[in-house]
C-alpha positions in Angstrom: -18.0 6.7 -36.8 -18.7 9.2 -33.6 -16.1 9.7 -31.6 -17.1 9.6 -28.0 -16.3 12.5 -25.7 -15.2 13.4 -22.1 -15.5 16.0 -19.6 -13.0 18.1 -17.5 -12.3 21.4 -15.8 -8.8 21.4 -17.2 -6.7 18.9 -19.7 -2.9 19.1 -20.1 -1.6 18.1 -23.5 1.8 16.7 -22.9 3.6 14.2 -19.6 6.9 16.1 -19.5 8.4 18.3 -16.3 6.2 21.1 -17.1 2.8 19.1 -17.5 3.2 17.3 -14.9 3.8 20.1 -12.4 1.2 22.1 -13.5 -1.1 19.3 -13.1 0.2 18.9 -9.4 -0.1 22.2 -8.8 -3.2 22.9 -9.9 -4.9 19.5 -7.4 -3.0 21.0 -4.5 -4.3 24.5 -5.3 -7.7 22.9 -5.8 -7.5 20.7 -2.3 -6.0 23.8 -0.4 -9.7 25.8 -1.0 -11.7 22.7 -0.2 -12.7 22.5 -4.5 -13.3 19.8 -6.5 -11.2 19.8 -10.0 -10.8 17.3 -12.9 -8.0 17.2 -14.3 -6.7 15.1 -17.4 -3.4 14.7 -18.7 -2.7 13.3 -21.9 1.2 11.8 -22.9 1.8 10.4 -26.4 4.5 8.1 -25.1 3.5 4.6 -24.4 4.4 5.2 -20.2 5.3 8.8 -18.5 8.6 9.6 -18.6 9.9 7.5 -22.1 10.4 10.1 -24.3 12.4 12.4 -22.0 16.2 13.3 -22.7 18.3 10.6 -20.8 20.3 13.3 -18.4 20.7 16.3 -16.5 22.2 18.4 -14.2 18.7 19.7 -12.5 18.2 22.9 -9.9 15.6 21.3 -7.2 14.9 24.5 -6.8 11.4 24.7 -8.2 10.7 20.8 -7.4 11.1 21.7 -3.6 8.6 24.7 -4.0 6.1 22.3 -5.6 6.7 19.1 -3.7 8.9 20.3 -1.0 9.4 17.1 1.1 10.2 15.2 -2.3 13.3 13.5 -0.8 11.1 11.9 1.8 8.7 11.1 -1.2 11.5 9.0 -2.9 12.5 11.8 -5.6 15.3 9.7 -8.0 17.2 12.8 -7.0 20.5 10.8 -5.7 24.0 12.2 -7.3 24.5 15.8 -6.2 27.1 18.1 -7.4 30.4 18.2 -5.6 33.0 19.7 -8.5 32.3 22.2 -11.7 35.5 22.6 -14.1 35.0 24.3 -17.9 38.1 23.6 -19.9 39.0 25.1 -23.0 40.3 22.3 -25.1 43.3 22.7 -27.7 44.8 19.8 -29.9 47.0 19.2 -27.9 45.4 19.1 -24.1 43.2 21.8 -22.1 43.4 24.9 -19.7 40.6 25.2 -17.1 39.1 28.1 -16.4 38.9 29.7 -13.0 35.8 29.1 -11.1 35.7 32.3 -9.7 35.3 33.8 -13.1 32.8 31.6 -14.2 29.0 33.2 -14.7 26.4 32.1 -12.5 24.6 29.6 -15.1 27.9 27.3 -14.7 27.8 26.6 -11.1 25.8 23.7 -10.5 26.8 23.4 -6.6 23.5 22.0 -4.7 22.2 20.7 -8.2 22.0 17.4 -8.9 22.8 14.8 -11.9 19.7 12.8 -12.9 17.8 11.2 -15.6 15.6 13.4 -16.1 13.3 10.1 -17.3 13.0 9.1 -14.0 12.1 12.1 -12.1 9.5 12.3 -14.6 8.1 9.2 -14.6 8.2 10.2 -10.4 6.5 13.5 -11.2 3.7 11.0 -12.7 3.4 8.9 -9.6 2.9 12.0 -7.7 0.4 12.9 -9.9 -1.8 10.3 -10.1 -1.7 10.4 -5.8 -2.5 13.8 -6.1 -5.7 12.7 -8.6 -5.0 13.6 -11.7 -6.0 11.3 -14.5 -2.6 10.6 -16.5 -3.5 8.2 -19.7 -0.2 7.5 -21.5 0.0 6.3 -24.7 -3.0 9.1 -26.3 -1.0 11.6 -28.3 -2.8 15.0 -29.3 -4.2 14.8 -33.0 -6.3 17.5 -33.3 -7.2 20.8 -31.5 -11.1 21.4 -31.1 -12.5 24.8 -31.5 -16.1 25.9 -30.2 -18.6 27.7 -32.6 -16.9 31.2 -31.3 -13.3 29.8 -32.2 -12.1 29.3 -29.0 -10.3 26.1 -28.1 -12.1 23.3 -26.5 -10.0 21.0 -26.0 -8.1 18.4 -28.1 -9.5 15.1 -29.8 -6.8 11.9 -29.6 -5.7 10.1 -32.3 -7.5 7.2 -34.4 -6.3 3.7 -33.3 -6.4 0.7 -35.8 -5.6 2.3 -39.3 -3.6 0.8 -42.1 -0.7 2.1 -43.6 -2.1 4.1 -45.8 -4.1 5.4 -43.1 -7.5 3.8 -43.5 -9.2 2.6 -41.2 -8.9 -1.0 -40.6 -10.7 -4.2 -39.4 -9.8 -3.4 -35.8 -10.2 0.6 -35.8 -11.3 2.7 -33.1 -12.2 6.6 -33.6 -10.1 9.3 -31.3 -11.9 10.2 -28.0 -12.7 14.0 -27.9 -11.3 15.7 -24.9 -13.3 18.9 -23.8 -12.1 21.0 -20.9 -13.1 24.6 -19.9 -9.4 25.2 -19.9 -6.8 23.4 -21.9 -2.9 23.4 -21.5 -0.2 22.5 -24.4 2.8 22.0 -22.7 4.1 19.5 -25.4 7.7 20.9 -25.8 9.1 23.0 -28.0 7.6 23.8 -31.9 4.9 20.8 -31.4 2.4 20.2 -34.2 -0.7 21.4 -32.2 1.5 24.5 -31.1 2.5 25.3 -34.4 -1.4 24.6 -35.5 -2.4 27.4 -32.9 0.6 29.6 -33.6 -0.8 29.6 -37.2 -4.5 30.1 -36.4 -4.0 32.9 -33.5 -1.1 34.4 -35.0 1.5 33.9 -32.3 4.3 34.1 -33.9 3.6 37.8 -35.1 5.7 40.5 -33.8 7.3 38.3 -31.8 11.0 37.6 -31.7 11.9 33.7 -33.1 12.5 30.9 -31.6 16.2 30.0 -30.0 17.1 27.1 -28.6 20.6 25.2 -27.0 22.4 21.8 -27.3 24.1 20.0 -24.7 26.5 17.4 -25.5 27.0 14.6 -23.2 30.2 13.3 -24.9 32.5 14.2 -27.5 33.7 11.6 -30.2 36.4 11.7 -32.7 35.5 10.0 -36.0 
């Protein structure tokens, strides 16, 4: 079956913090000169904001550059900062460590403790004010390339299969998305970042990947 296909100037792959923003940016960029500009984003969650981690301690920082009256907009931005303390724990109790000594990556004075969910799912508000066309629930399955290998944009997944992954009585092909310009901001090692890592060979030469952990609570077992 033909999938049908759709138009833009630019589609984002991916509803999280760095999606979203770009998306924003790129309608207020486009209504500052007077433009016209279609944007599409595309989140494989079933609403914006679902699959983000539950918490955070978040700089506004860059959320006031991009939206900068965001706590007159509503921003679930509500618990800021008062205290930092970094203990060093022992068996038998802790020792805290100076705040004066601490590098600058542990002060979190003017930050503020969210879930991060919800400032997305705000992010996505904001965007779809802003005229973006955010459809939730359409993951990524497949980059497109045009006949000089360049990348097109990116055809959804196929709704309606079996298990096995035939298609069944009620199955529906993927849309194809085409943009002049297409943005994978789908997090960390995705499967269509690691499909263009391995067809443009991105990885090459280049140092590997790091990444941290940050642990909520600590449980004995």
């Amino acid at each position: 079956m033909e999938r049908e296909s759709m138009e833009f100037d630019v589609l984002i792959v991916g509803g999280g913090p760095a999606g979203l923003a770009a998306a924003i940016r790129l309608k207020q960029l486009a209504t500052a000169k007077g433009q016209e500009l279609s944007v599409c984003l595309i989140e494989k969650a079933a609403e914006i904001g679902a699959h983000i981690l539950s918490g955070a301690v978040m700089d506004p920082k860059a959320l006031t550059e991009l939206i900068p009256d965001w706590k007159e907009q509503g921003a679930p931005l509500n618990t800021e900062v008062t205290e930092d303390r970094v203990l060093f724990l022992s068996e038998t109790g802790a020792r805290q460590a100076p705040n004066g000594l601490l590098p600058d990556c542990f002060v979190n004075h003017g930050n503020y403790i969210v879930r991060l969910g919800n400032v997305v799912k705000w992010l996505g508000e904001q965007a779809e004010a802003a005229g973006v066309e955010v459809y939730p629930g359409f993951a990524g399955a497949e980059i497109l390339f045009d006949e000089k290998g360049a990348v097109k944009g990116v055809a959804t997944g196929d709704m309606g299969l079996n298990r096995d992954g035939t298609p069944g009585p009620h199955h529906q092909p993927g849309m194809e998305l085409h943009a002049k310009y297409t943005l994978f901001a789908e997090g960390c090692r995705g499967h269509l970042g690691k499909q263009l890592e391995a067809k443009f060979d991105l990885r090459e030469g280049a140092d590997p990947q790091t990444y941290g952990i940050g642990i909520k609570e600590l449980w004995e077992v």
